[in-house]
Structure formats: structure tokens, C-alpha cells
C-alpha positions in Angstrom: -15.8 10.0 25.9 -12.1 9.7 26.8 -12.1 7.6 24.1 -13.3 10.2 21.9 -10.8 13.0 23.2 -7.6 10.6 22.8 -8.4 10.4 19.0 -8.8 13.9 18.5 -5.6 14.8 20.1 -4.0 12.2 18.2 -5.7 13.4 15.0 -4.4 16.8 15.6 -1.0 16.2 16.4 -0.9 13.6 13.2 -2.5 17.0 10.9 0.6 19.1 12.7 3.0 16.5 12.2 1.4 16.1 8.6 2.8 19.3 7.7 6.1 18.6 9.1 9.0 18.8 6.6 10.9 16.3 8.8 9.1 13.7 7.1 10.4 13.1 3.7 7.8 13.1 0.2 7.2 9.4 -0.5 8.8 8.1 -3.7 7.2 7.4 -6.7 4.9 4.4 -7.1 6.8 1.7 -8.2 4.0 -1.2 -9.7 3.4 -4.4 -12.3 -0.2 -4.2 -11.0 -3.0 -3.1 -13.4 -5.6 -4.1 -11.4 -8.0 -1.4 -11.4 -11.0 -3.2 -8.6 -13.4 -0.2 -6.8 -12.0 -1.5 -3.2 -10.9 1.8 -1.8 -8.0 0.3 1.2 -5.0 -2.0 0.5 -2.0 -3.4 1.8 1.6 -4.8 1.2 2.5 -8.3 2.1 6.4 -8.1 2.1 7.6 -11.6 2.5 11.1 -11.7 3.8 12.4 -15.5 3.4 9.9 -17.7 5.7 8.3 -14.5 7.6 5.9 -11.5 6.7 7.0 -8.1 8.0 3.8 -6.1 10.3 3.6 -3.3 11.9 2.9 -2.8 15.7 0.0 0.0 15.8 0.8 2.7 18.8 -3.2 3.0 19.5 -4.2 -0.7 19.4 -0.8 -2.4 19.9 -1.3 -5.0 17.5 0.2 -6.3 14.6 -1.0 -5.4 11.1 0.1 -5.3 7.3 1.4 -1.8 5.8 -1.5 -0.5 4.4 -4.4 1.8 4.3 -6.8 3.8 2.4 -6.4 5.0 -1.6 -6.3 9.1 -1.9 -8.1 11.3 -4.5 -6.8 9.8 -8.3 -4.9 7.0 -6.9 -4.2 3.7 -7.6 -4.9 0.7 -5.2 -1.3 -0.3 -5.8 -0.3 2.9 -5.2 -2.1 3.3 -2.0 -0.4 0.1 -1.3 2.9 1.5 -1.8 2.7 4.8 -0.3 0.8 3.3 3.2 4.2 1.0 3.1 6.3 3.8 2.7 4.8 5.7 5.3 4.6 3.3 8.0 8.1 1.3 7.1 10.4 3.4 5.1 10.7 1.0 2.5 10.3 1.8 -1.1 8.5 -1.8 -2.2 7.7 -3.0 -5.5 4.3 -3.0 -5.3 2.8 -6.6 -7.5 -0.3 -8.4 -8.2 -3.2 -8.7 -5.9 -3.1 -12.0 -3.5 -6.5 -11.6 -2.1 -8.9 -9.5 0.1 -9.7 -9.1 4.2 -13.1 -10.0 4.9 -13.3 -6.0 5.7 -12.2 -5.3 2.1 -8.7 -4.6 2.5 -7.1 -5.8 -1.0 -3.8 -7.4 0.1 -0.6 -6.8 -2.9 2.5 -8.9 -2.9 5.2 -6.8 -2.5 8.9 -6.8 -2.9 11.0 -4.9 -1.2 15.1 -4.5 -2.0 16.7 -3.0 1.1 17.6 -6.2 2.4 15.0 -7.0 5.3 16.5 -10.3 5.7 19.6 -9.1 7.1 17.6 -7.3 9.7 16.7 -8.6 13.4 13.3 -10.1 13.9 12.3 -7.0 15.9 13.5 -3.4 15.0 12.0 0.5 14.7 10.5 2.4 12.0 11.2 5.5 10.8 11.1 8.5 12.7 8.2 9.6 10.8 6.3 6.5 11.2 6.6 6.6 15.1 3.2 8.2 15.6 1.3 5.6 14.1 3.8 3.1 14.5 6.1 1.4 17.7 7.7 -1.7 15.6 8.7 -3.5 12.5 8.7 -7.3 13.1 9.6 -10.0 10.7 7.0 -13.1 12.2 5.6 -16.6 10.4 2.6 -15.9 10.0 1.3 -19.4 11.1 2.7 -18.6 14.4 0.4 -15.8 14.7 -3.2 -16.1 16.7 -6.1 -14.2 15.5 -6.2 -12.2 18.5 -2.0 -11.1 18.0 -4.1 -9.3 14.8 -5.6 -5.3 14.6 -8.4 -7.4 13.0 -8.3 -10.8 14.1 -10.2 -11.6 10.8 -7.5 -10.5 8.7 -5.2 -13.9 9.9 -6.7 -16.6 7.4 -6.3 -13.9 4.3 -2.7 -13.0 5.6 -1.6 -16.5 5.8 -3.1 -17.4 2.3 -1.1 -14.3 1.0 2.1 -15.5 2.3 1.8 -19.0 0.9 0.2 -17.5 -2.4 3.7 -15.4 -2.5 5.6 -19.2 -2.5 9.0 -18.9 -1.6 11.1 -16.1 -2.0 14.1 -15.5 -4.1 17.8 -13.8 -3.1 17.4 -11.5 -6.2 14.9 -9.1 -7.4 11.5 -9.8 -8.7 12.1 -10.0 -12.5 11.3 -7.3 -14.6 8.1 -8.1 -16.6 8.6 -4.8 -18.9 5.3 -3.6 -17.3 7.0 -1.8 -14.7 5.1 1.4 -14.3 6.6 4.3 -12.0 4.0 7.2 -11.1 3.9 10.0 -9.0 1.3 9.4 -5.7 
């Protein structure tokens, strides 16, 4: 039962903060992906050199990949990139599909520019984010156990991701000329 009431505080006070204009709008989609698969949740893995940025979630306070579910009319790269946005503040270049969690989360490889390299293993989101989120962390993922995990299933898929991504270059992804930009 508490459990119950916690969540629906939570819930309202995410609605109110919803409508916030301290948060800023999220910026346009920015893809290569055309993959258009009926899952209806994905995520971002955003390599950065020989780690995988997470998320710390407030509620469980575990680690987890950017991500979550797909909105009315949008894509599941777009959900990708907007769920990154939301709970990192970084505008990603959202690519091709990696794989799935075993709970049908469809993971993108994603590619972000703001130079996460160049910052510490351990630092804080964005103001907006802090409700859902307490930290950004840059971690090798083979150092991770299952149970370090929101969904301790969800460690095998991550780790293939990251090795699926191969290694990472200093410059930007190369344009492909399929580069789509659209409004979430």
C-alpha cells in the first residue's frame, strides 16, 4: 500500500513538473535508423571510449540505459533519442539497432558529440532529469553484475551492445547521407 501511495505522489509531482517550462523542449530527432520493428520501448547505448554511460534511477537506485517507451506517431529511434535527452541532456545521434532486452527493450547505438570522454566517471544530470534521475556514470560494462542492473536481465544484451558498437572513434560517426532530423 505504501508502495502504492509513493508512486502516485511521484507520478503527480512528475505531471506538475511535466508542465514546467523550466525544462527545455527536446531537440529534434536526429537518426540513420529506418528500422521500423512494432517493439514499443528502446534505448541508447552511448559508448564513450572503453565504458557505456547509465543512469542511476532515484526509485530503484540502479543503473540502467537512457531509454523508455515510444509516444503516439513516433519512431523507436526517436523514442530512443528523446528518453536520452530527457534523462541525460545529450542530444545523441541516434543509429542502427544492436539488439533487444529479453523484456523487449530495443537497444540503438548511439553517438553522442558533447564530449563525454572528457567528463569524470561519476557526474549529475540535468536539472530536469533529477526526478527520475540521481547520476550519470561512464562504467565497463563487463565490470557490472546483473544485480548493479534495474533489470538484472538486461546485462548480457547490454554487454553484447557495447562490443557490437566495436571501438569508438575521436571523430563523429560519418555521415551516411541518410541522416534524417524530425520533430518528436
Amino acid at each position: 500500500m505504501i508502495d502504492v501511495f509513493r508512486l502516485s505522489v511521484i507520478f503527480a509531482v512528475l505531471t506538475i513538473m511535466g508542465c514546467s517550462s523550466d525544462a527545455p523542449a527536446p531537440p529534434m530527432c536526429r537518426t540513420t535508423s529506418d528500422y521500423a520493428g512494432s517493439e514499443e520501448n528502446a534505448a541508447c547505448l552511448i559508448r564513450t571510449g572503453d565504458k557505456l554511460l547509465l543512469i542511476r534511477h532515484r526509485l530503484s537506485g540502479k543503473l540502467d540505459m537512457p531509454g523508455g517507451g515510444k509516444q503516439h506517431g513516433e519512431s523507436l529511434a526517436c523514442a530512443a533519442h528523446r528518453e536520452t535527452w530527457e534523462e541525460t541532456g545529450f542530444n545523441v545521434l541516434v543509429g542502427e539497432p544492436l539488439g533487444r532486452t529479453p523484456n523487449g527493450m530495443l537497444l540503438f547505438a548511439c553517438h553522442e558529440q558533447a564530449n563525454a570522454g572528457a567528463l569524470p566517471d561519476t557526474f549529475n544530470p540535468p536539472d530536469w532529469a533529477r526526478l527520475e534521475v540521481t547520476s550519470l556514470h561512464k562504467i565497463n560494462p563487463f565490470e557490472l553484475e546483473h544485480d548493479d542492473l534495474r533489470f538484472a536481465s538486461d546485462l548480457i544484451p547490454l554487454r553484447d551492445g557495447f562490443v557490437a558498437m566495436g571501438q569508438p572513434s575521436t571523430a563523429a560517426p560519418p555521415s551516411t547521407g541518410q541522416s534524417e532530423t524530425k520533430a518528436l
